[in-house]
VOBA-1610 file (N, C-alpha, C; in pm, whole numbers, padded with zeros to 5 digits, always signed):
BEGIN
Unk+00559-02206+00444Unk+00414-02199+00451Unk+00366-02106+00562Unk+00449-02033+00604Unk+00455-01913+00763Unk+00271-01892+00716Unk+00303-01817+00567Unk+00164-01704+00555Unk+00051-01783+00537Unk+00053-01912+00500Unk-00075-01972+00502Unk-00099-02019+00610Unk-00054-02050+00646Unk-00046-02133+00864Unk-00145-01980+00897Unk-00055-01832+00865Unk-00119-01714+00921Unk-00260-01717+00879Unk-00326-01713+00792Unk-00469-01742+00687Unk-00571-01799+00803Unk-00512-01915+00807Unk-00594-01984+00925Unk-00634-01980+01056Unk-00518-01892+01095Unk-00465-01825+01263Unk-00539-01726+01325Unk-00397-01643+01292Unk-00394-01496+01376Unk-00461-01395+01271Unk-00395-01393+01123Unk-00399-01325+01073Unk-00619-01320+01066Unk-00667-01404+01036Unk-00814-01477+01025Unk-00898-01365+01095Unk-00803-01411+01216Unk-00884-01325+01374Unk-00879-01191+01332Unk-00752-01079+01246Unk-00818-00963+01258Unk-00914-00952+01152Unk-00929-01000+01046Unk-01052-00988+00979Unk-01197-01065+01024Unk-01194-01116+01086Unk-01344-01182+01158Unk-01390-01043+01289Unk-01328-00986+01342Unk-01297-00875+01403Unk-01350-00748+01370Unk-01526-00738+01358Unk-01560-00580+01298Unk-01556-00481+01367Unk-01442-00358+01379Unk-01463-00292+01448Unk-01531-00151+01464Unk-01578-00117+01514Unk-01632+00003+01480Unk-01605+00118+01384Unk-01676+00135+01263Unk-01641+00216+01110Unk-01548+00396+01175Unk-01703+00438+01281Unk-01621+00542+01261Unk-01517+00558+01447Unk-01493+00471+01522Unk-01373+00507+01518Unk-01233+00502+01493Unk-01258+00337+01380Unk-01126+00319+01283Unk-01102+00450+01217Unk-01190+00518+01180Unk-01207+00651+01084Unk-01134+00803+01157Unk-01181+00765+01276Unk-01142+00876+01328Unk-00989+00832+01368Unk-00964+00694+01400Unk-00818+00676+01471Unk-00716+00716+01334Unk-00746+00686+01251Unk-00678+00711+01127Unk-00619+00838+01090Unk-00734+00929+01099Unk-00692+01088+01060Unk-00653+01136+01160Unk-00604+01070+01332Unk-00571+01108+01415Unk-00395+01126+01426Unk-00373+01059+01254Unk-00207+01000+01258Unk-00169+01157+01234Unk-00279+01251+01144Unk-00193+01370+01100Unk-00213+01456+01162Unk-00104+01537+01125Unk-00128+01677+01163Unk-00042+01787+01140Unk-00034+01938+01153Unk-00019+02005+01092Unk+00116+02087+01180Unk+00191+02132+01054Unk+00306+02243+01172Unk+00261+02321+01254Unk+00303+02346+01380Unk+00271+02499+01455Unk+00354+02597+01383Unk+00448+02579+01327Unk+00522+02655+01262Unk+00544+02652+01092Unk+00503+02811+01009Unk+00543+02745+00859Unk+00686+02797+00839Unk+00721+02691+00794Unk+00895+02730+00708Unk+00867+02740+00606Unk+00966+02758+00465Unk+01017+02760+00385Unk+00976+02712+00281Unk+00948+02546+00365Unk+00889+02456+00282Unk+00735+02410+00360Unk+00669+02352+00268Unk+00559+02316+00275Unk+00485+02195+00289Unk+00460+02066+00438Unk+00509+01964+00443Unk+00357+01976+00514Unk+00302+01799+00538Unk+00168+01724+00593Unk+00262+01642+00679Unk+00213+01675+00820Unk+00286+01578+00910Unk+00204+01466+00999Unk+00241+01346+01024Unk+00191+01215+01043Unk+00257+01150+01120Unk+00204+01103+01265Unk+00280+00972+01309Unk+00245+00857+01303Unk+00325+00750+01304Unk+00339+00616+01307Unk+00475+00569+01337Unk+00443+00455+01402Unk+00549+00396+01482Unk+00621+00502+01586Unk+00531+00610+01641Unk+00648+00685+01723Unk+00709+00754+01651Unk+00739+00774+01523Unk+00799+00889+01444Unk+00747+00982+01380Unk+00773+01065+01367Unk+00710+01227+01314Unk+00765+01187+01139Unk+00649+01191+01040Unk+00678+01178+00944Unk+00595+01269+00854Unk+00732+01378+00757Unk+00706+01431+00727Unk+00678+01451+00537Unk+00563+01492+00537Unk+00532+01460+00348Unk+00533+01566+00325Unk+00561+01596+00191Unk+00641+01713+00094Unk+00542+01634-00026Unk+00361+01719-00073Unk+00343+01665-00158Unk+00356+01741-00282Unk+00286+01783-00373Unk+00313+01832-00525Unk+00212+01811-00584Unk+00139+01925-00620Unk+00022+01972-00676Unk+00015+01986-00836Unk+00178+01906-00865Unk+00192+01928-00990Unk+00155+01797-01101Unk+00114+01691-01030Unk+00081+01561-01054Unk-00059+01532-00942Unk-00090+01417-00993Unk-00233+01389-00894Unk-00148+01260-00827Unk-00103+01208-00878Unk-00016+01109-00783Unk+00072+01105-00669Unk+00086+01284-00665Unk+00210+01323-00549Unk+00114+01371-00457Unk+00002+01331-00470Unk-00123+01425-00332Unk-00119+01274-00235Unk-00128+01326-00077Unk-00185+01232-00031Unk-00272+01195-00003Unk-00369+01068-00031Unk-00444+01068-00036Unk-00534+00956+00105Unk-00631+00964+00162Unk-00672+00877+00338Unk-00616+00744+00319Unk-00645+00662+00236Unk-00665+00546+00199Unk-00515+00472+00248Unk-00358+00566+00182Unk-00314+00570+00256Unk-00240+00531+00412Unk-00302+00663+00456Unk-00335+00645+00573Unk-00410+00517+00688Unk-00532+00453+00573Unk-00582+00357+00660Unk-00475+00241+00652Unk-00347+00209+00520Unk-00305+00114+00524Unk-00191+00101+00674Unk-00152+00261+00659Unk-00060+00277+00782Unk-00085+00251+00930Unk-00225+00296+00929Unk-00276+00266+01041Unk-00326+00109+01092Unk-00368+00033+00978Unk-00378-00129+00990Unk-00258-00198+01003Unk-00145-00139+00954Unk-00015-00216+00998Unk+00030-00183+01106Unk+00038-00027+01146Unk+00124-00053+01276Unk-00023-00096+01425Unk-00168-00065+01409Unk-00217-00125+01473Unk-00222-00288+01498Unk-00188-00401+01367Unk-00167-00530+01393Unk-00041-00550+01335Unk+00095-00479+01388Unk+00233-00544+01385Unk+00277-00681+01404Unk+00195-00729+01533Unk+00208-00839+01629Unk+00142-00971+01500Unk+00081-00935+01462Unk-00005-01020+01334Unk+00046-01047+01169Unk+00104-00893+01144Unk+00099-00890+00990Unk+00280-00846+01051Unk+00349-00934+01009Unk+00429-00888+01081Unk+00578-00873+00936Unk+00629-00783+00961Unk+00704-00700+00850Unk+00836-00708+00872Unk+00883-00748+00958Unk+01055-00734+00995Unk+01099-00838+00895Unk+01233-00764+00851Unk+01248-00869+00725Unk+01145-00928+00613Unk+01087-00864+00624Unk+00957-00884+00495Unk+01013-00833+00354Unk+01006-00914+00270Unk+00995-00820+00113Unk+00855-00792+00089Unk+00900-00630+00053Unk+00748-00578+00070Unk+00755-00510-00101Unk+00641-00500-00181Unk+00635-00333-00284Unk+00512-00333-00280Unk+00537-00179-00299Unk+00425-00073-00286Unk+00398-00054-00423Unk+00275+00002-00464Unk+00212-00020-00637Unk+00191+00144-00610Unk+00197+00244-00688Unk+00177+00361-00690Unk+00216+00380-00580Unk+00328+00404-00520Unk+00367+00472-00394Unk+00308+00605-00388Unk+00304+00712-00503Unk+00244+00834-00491Unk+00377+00938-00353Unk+00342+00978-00272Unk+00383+01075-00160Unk+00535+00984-00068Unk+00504+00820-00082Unk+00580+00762+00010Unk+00512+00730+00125Unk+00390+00766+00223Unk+00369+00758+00306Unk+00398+00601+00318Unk+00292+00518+00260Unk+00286+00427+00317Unk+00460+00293+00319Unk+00563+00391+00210Unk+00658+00330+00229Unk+00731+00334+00320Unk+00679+00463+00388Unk+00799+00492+00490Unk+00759+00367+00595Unk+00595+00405+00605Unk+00547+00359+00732Unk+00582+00217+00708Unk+00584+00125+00621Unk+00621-00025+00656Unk+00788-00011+00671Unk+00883+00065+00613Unk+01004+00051+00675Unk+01002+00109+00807Unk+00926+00172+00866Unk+00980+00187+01009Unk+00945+00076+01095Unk+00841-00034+01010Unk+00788-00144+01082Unk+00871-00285+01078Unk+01043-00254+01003Unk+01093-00350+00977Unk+01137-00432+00848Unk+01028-00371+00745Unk+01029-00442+00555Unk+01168-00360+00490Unk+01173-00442+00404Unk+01274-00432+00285Unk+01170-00413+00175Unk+01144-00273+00175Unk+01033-00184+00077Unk+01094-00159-00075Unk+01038-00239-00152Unk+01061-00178-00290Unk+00942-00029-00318Unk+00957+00045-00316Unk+00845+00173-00377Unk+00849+00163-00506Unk+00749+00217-00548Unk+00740+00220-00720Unk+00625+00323-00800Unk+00678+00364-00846Unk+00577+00490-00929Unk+00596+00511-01099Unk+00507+00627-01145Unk+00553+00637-01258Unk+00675+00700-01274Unk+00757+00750-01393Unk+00852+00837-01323Unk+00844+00968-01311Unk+00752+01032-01337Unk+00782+01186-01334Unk+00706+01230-01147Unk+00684+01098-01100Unk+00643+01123-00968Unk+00790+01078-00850Unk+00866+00996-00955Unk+01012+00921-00815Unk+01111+01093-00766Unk+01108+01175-00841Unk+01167+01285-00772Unk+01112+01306-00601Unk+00949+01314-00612Unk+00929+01356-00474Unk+00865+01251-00379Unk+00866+01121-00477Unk+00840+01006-00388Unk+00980+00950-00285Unk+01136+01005-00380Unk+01283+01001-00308Unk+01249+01038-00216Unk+01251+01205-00273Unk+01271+01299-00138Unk+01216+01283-00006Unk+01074+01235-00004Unk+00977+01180+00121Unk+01023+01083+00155Unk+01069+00985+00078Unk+01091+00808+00161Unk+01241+00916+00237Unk+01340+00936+00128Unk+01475+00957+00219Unk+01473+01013+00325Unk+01401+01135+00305Unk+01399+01223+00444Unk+01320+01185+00549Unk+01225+01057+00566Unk+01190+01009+00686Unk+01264+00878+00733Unk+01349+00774+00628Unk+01375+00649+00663Unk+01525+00652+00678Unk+01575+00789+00637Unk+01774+00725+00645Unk+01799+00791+00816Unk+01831+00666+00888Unk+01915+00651+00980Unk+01771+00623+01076Unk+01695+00597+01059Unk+01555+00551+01143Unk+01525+00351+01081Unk+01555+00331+00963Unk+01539+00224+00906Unk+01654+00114+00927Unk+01601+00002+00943Unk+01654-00131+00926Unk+01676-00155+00789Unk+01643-00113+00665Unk+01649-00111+00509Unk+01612+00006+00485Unk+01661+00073+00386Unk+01614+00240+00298Unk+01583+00169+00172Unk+01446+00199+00183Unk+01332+00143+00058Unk+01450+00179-00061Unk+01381+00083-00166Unk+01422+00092-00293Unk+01321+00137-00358Unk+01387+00282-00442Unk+01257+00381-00528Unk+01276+00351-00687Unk+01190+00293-00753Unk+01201+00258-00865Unk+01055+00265-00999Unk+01121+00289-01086Unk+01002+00325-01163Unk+00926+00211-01252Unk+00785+00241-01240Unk+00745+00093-01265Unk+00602+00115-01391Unk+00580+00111-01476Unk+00474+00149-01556Unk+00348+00044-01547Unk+00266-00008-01491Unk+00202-00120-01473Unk+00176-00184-01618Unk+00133-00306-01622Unk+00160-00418-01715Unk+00256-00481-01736Unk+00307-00440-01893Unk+00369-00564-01978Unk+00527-00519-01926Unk+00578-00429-01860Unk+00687-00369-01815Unk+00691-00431-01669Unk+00641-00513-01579Unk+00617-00557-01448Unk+00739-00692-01504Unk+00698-00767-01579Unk+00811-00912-01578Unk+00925-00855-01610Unk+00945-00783-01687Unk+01116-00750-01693Unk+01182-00667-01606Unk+01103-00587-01533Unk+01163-00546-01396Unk+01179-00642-01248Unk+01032-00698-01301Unk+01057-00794-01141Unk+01036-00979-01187Unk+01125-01015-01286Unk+01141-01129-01341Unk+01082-01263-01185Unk+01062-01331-01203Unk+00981-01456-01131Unk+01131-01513-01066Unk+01225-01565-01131Unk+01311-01581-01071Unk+01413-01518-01014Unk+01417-01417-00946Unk+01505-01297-00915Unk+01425-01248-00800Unk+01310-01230-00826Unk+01224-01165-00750Unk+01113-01224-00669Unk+01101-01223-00527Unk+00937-01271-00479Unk+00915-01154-00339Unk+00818-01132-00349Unk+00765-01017-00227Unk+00682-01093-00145Unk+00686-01069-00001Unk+00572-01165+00089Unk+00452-01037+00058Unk+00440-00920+00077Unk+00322-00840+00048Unk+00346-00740-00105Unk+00253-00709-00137Unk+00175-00659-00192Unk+00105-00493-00137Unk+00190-00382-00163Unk+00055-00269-00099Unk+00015-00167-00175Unk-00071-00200-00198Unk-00176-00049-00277Unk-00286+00020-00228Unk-00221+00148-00188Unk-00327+00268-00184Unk-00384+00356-00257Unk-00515+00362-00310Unk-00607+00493-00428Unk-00530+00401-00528Unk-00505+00289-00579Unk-00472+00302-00733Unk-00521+00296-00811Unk-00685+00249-00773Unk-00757+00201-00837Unk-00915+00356-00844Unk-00813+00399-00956Unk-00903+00559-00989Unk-00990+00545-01167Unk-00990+00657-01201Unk-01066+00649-01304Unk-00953+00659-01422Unk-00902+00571-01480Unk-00783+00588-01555Unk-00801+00481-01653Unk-00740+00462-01784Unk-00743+00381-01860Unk-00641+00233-01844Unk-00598+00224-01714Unk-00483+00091-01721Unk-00511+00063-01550Unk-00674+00014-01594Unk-00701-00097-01473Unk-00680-00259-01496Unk-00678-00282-01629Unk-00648-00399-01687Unk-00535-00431-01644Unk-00445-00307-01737Unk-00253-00306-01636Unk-00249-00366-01533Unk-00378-00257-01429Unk-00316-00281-01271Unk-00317-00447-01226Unk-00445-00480-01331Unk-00520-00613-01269Unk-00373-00732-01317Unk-00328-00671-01448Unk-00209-00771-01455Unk-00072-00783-01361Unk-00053-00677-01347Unk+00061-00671-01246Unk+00017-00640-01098Unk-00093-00662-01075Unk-00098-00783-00906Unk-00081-00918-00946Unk-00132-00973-01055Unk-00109-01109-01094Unk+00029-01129-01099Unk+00111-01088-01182Unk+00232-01158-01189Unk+00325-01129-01067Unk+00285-01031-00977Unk+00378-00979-00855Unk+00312-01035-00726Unk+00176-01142-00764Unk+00153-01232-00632Unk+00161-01341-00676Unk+00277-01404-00574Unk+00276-01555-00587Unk+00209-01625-00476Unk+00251-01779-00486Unk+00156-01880-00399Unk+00192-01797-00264Unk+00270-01782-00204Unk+00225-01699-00058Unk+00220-01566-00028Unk+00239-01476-00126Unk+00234-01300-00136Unk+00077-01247-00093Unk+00063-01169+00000Unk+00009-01156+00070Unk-00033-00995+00023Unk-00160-00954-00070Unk-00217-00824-00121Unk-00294-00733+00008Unk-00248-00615+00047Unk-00335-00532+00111Unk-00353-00357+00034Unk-00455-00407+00003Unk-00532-00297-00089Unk-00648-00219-00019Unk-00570-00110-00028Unk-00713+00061+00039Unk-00740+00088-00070Unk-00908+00112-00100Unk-00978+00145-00235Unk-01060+00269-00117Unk-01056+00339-00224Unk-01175+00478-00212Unk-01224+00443-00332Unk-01382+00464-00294Unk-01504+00426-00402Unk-01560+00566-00470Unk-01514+00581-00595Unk-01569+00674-00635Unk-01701+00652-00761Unk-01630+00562-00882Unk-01719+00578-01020Unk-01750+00392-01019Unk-01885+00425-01082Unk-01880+00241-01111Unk-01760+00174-01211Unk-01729+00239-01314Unk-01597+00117-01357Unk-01517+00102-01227Unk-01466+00177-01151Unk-01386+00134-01019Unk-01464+00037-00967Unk-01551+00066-00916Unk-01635-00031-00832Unk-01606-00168-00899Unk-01683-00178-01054Unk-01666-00308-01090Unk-01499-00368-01107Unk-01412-00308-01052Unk-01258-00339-01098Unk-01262-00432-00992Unk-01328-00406-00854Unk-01335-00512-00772Unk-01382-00713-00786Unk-01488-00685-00902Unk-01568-00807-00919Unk-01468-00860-01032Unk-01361-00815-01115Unk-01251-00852-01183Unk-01146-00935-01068Unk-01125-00822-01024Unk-01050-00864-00914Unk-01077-01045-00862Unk-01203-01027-00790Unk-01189-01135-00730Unk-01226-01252-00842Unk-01200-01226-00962Unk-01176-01367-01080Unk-01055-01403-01078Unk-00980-01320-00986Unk-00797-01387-00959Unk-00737-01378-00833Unk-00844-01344-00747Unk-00796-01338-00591Unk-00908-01361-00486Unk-00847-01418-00390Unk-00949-01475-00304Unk-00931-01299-00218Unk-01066-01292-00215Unk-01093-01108-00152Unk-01149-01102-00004Unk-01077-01014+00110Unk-01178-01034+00231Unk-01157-00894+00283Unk-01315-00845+00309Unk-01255-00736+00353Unk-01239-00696+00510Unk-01142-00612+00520Unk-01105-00597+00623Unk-01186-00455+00729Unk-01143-00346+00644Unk-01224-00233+00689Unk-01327-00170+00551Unk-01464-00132+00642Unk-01525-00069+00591Unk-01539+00051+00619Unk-01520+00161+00585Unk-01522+00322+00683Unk-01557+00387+00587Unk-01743+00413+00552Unk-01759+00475+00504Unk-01771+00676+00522Unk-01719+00683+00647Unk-01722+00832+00625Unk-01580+00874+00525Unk-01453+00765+00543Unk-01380+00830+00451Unk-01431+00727+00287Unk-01544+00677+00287Unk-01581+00620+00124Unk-01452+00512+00087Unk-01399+00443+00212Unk-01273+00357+00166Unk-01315+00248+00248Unk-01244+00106+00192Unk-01252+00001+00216Unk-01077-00060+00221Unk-01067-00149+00339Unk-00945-00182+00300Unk-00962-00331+00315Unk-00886-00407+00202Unk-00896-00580+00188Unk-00750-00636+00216Unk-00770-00716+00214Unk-00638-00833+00212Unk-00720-00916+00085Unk-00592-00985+00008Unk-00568-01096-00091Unk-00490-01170-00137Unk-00478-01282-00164Unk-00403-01382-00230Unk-00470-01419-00304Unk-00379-01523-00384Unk-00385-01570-00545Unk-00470-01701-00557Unk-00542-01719-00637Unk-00619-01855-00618Unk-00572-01939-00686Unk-00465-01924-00820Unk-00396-02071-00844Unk-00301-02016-00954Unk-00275-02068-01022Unk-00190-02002-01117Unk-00219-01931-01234Unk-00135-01823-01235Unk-00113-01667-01311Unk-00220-01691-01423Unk-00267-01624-01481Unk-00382-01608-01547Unk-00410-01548-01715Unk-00249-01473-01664Unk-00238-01377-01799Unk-00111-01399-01847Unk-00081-01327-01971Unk+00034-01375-02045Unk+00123-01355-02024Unk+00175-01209-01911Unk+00264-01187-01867Unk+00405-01259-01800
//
């Protein structure tokens, strides 16, 4: 019962906690930054945890861009480590996209499942490997995941339980928000712990939220509207909902 004891606690305190929009905003985009030098290759560089982490994205998909949101999840974890705490955590990521945010919870300690479609795991590898082998306590697991009715036979109920939940931008203008809405359901159980960065763009997004909370208790955490993103925490309000 660690994560519900947390609910009530520590974890409570950083969401009762409003801190100022824009300099969460600004501390955020303070993680990146750019080569003094161009090579060969063509890379977005970022710290967290003390490490120089480097992204290799691909203009050849919209899923391999990185996108802030991101960024704010990276920056809410390693700013409340002491709170949301990841060592030995089973963690997956829902659209990993670039890797950022996989790297950044394995350098914080998790046993990271990543997951994408597949024509994005080529350069979602290449980014997790080339920042987490020989820096990590676990080298994420990169695996391909199609949201919906394909979520139970990859991550079966008995085989599988994750304490978090992380999604950054997944929630865009696309036809499989239903998907998405099913596979947070079947991939949060009674203590799995959802932290979701939304950038607000079109009203069906918007309303994906008021779906949302018909299967999750919703709180939000950051509001920062200069980058148009919100980031929440969630859990499950009772049992699974859908047929999955």
């Amino acid at each position: 019962m660690e994560l519900q004891q947390a609910k009530t606690t520590n974890e409570k305190d950083v969401s009762t906690v409003a801190p100022n929009s824009e300099d969460v905003a600004k501390a955020v985009l303070a993680h990146g930054f750019h080569p003094t030098l161009i090579g060969s290759e063509a890379w977005e560089g970022y710290m967290f945890s003390d490490q120089e982490i480097r992204i290799k994205e691909s203009t050849d998909f919209y899923g391999a861009v990185l996108w802030p949101s991101a960024m704010v999840i990276c920056h809410f974890l390693e700013e409340n480590r002491d709170v949301y705490k990841l060592v030995d955590k089973n963690v997956i990521e829902l659209g990993a996209g670039t890797g950022l945010v996989t790297i950044a919870a394995s350098l914080l300690g998790a046993k990271v499942t990543s997951t994408d479609l597949p024509d994005l795991l080529g350069n979602l590898q290449y980014n997790v490997m080339r920042n987490t082998k020989n820096r990590c306590k676990y080298i994420p697991l990169v695996t391909e995941l199609s949201w919906g009715a394909q979520v139970k036979e990859r991550f079966p109920h008995d085989t599988h339980y994750f304490d978090y939940i992380l999604a950054a931008d997944v929630v865009y203008c696309h036809p499989f928000l239903s998907e998405l809405l099913d596979t947070f359901d079947h991939l949060c159980r009674e203590n799995t712990m959802i932290l979701w960065a939304m950038r607000f763009r079109l009203d069906p997004e918007n309303s994906f939220v008021d779906r949302f909370r018909e299967r999750f208790h919703l709180e939000e955490i950051y509001d920062l509207p200069t980058l148009s993103i919100k980031l929440y925490r969630a859990w499950r309000r009772g049992p699974s909902t859908n047929g999955l």
